[in-house]
ROTI-28862 format. One line per 4 residues: number of its first residue (from 1); their letters; for each residue x, y, z of C-alpha. Coordinates in Angstrom, 1 decimal, always signed. Each point is the difference from the previous one (the first is absolute). Example, Ala and Ser with C-alpha at 12.3 -4.5 7.8 and 13.67 -1.06 7.14 Angstrom:
1	AS	+12.3,-4.5,+7.8 | +1.4,+3.4,-0.7
END
This chain:
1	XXXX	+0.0,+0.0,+0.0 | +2.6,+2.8,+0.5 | +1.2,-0.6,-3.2 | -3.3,+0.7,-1.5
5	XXXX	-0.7,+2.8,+1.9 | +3.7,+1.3,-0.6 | -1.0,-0.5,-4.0 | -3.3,+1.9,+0.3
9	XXXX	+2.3,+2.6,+2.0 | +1.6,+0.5,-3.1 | -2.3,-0.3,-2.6 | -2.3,+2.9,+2.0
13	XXXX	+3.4,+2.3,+0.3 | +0.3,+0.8,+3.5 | +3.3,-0.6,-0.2 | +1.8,+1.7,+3.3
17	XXXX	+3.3,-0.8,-0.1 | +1.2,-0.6,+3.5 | +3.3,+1.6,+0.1 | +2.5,-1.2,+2.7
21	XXXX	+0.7,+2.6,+3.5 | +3.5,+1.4,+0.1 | +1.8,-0.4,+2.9 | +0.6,+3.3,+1.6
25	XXXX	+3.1,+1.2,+0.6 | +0.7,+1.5,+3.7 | +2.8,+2.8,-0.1 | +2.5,-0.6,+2.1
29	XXXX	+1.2,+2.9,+2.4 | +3.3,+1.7,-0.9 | +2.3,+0.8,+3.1 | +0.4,+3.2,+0.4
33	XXXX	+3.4,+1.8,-1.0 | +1.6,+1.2,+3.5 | +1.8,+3.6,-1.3 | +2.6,+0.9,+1.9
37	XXXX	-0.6,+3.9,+1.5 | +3.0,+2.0,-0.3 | +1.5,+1.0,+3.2 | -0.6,+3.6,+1.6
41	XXXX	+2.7,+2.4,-1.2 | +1.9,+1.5,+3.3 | +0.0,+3.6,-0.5 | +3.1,+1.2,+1.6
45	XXXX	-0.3,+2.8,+2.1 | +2.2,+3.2,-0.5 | +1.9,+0.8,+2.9 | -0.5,+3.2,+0.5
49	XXXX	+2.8,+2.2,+0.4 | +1.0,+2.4,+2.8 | -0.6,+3.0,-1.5 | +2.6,+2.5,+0.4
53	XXXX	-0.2,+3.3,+2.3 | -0.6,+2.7,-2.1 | +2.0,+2.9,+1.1 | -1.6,+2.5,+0.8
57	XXXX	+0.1,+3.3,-3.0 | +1.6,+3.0,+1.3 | -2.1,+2.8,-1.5 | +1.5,+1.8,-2.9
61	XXXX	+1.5,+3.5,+0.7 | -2.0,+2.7,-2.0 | +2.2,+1.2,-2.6 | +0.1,+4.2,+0.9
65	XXXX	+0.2,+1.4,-3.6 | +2.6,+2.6,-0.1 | -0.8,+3.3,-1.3 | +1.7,+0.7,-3.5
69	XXXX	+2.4,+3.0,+0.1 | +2.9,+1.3,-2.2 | +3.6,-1.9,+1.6 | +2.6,+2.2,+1.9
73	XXXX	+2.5,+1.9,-2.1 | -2.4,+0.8,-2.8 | -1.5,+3.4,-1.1 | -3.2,+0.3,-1.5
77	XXXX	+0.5,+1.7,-3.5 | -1.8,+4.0,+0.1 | -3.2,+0.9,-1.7 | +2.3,+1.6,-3.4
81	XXXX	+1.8,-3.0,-0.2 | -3.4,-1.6,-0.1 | -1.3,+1.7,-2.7 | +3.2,+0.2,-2.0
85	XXXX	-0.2,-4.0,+0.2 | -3.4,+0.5,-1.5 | +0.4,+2.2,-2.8 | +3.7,-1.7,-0.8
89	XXXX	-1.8,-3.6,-0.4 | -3.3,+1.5,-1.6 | +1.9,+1.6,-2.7 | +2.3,-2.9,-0.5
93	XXXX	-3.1,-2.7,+0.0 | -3.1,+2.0,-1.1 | +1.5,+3.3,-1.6 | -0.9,-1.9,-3.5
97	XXXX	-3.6,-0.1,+0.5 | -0.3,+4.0,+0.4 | +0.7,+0.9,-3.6 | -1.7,-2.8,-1.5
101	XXXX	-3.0,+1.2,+2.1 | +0.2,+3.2,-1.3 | +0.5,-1.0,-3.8 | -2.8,-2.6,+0.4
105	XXXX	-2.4,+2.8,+1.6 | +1.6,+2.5,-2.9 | -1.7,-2.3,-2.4 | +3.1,-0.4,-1.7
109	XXXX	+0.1,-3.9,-2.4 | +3.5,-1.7,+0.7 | +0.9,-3.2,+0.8 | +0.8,-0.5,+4.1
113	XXXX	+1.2,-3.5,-0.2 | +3.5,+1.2,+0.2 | +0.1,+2.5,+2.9 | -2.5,-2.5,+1.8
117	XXXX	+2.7,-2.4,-0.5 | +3.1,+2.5,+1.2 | -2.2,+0.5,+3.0 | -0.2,-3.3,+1.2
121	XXXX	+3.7,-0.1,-0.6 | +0.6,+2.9,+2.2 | -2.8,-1.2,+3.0 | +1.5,-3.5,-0.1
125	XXXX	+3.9,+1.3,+0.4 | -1.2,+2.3,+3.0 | -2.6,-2.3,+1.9 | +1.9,-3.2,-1.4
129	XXXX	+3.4,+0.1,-0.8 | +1.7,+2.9,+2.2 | -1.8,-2.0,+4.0 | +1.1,-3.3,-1.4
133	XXXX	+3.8,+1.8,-0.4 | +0.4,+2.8,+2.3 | -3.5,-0.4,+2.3 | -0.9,+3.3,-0.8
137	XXXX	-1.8,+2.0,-3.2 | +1.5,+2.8,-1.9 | -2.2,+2.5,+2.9 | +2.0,-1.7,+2.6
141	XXXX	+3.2,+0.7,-1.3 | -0.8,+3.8,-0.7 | -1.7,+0.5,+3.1 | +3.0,-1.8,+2.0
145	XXXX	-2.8,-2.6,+1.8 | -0.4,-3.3,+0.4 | -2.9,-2.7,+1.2 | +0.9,-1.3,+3.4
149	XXXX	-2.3,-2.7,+1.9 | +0.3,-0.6,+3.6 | +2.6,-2.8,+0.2 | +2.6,+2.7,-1.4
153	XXXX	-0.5,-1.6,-3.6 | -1.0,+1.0,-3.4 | -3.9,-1.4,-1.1 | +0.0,-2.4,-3.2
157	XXXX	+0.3,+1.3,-2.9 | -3.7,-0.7,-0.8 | -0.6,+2.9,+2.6 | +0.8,+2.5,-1.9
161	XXXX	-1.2,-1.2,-3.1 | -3.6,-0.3,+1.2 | +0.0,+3.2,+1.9 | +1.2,+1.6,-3.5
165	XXXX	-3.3,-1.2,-1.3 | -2.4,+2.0,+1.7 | -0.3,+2.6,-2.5 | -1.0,-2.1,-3.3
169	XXXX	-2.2,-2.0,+2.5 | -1.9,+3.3,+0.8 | -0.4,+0.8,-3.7 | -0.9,-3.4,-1.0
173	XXXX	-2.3,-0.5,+2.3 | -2.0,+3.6,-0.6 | +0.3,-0.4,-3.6 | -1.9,-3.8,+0.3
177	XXXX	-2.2,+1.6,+2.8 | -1.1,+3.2,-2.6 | -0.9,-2.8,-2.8 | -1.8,-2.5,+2.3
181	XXXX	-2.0,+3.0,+0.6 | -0.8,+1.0,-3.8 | -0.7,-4.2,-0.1 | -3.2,+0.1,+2.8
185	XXXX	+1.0,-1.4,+3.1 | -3.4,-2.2,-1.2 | +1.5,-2.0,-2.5 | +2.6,-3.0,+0.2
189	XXXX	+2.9,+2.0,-2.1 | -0.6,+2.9,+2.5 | +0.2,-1.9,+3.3 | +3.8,-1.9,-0.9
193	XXXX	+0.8,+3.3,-1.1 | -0.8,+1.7,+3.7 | +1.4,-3.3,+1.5 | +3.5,+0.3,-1.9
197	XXXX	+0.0,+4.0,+0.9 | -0.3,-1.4,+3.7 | +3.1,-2.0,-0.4 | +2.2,+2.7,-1.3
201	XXXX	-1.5,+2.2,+2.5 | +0.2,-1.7,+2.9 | +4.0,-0.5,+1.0 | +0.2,+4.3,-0.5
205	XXXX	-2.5,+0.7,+2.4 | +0.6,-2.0,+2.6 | +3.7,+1.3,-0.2 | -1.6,+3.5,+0.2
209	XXXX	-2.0,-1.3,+3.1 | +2.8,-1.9,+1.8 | +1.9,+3.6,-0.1 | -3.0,+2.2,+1.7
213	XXXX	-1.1,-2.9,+2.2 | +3.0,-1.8,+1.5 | +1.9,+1.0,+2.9 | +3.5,-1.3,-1.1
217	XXXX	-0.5,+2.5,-3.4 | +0.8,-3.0,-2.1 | -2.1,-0.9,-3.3 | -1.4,-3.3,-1.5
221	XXXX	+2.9,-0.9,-1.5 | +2.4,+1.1,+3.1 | -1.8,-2.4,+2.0 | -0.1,-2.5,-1.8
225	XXXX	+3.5,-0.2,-0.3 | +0.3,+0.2,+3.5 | +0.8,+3.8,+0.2 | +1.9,+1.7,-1.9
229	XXXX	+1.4,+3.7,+0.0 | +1.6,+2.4,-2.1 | +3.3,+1.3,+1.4 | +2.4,+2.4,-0.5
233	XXXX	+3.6,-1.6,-1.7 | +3.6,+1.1,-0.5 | +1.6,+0.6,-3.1 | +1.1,-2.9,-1.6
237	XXXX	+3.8,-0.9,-0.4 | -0.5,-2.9,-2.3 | -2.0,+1.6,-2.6 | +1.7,+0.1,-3.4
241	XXXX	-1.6,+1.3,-3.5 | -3.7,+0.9,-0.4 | -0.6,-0.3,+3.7 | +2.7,+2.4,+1.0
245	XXXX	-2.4,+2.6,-2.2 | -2.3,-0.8,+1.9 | +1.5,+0.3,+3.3 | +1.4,+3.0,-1.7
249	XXXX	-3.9,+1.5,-0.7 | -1.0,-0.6,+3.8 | +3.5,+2.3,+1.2 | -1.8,+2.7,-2.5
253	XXXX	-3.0,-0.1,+1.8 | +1.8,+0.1,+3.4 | +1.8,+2.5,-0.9 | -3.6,+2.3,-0.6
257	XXXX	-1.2,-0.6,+3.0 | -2.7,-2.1,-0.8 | +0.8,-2.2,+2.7 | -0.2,+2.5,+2.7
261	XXXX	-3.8,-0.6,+1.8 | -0.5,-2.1,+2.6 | +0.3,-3.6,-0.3 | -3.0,-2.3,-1.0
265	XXXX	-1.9,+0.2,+3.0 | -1.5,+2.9,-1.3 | -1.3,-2.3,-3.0 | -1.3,-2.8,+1.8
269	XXXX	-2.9,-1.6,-1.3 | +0.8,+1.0,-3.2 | +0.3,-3.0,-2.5 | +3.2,-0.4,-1.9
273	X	-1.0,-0.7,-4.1
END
């Protein structure tokens, strides 16, 4: 009978294939990996160091600033011998510019390249050429002075050369100042215009203001060089060929008297050109 029924099975097609259980497969535990913990790092303590006494600052002395005067065994040069060292440089370093002003306001046409040239020649032999040789311009020579500062020596060179400058300085400056004016102080041109007449400007009038203001009677320039005087000097032994003439002009003007008013005291606060 089971055959039969297994053939009608069949035949009907119920056919459910009995398919065989699979074993199951039971995972087996893995032993844990024992990792080794590094061991704690010893910080090493600084030993701290005795720190030294500090000694004790002994408070710094106040440094008394002493007061500027003209060294022993010097005599300040008189108020003629002032202005003779004036006029003598002026002529020498500016004389140039008073005829070409005049021609140029004449309305006369020439070319100035040349005596603008000859003029820079003569300005750069008296402001440059005769301090760096003899520390002293052509109106120091005629005028018998000399520039003093109070350590009993002579100033640098550069002294003399920027106190020479004061009068192109003033001109520059008023002739930029006159066009920044004609410009419009409004507009851009006009502004670096009044800006540059500032500059020019400036160095002259303080100078001017140093002179009335001061107590020591000593000018922009003077102090800044650490004070400097104009002294009387002797006649020169050692002077040979053009400077003996002009060692030779200043006994002339001794000689008239023109050094015969009281020394410069009377002058003070005047400022030297």
């Amino acid at each position: 009978m089971g055959l039969l029924e297994k053939a009608g099975q069949i035949n009907s097609g119920d056919t459910s294939a009995v398919s065989p259980a699979e074993p199951e497969i039971k995972a087996q535990p893995v032993a844990a990996e024992t990792v080794a913990e590094p061991e704690p790092v010893q910080v090493k303590k600084r030993s701290r160091r005795k720190r030294a006494t500090r000694k004790k600052r002994e408070p710094r002395e106040k440094r008394v600033r002493v007061a500027k005067v003209l060294p022993e065994g010097y005599e300040e040069a008189s108020r003629s011998q002032r202005v003779i060292r004036r006029g003598s440089d002026f002529a020498v370093s500016y004389g140039w510019t008073v005829p070409l002003s005049v021609l140029t306001a004449w309305g006369s046409y020439f070319d100035p390249t040349y005596v603008f040239l000859l003029g820079i020649l003569l300005m750069g032999f008296n402001l440059g050429f005769m301090p760096y040789t003899t520390n002293r311009t052509v109106g120091n020579w005629i005028s018998r002075t000399t520039f003093i500062t109070s350590k009993s020596g002579t100033p640098h060179q550069s002294y003399l050369f920027l106190k020479g400058l004061t009068f192109p300085m003033v001109m520059l400056g008023m002739i930029i100042f006159l066009t920044s004016t004609s410009e419009g102080f409004g507009s851009r041109k006009g502004q670096i215009l009044l800006g540059s007449s500032l500059i020019f400007l400036l160095p002259p009038l303080l100078d001017y203001l140093f002179y009335r203001l001061k107590r020591d009677d000593l000018g922009l320039w003077d102090t800044l060089y650490g004070g400097v005087w104009m002294v009387k000097t002797s006649k020169s032994t050692e002077s040979k060929g053009w400077l003996k003439r002009l060692e030779q002009l200043g006994d002339y003007s001794e000689s008239q008297g023109w050094w015969s008013d009281n020394e410069s005291n009377d002058d003070s606060g005047s400022p030297d050109a």
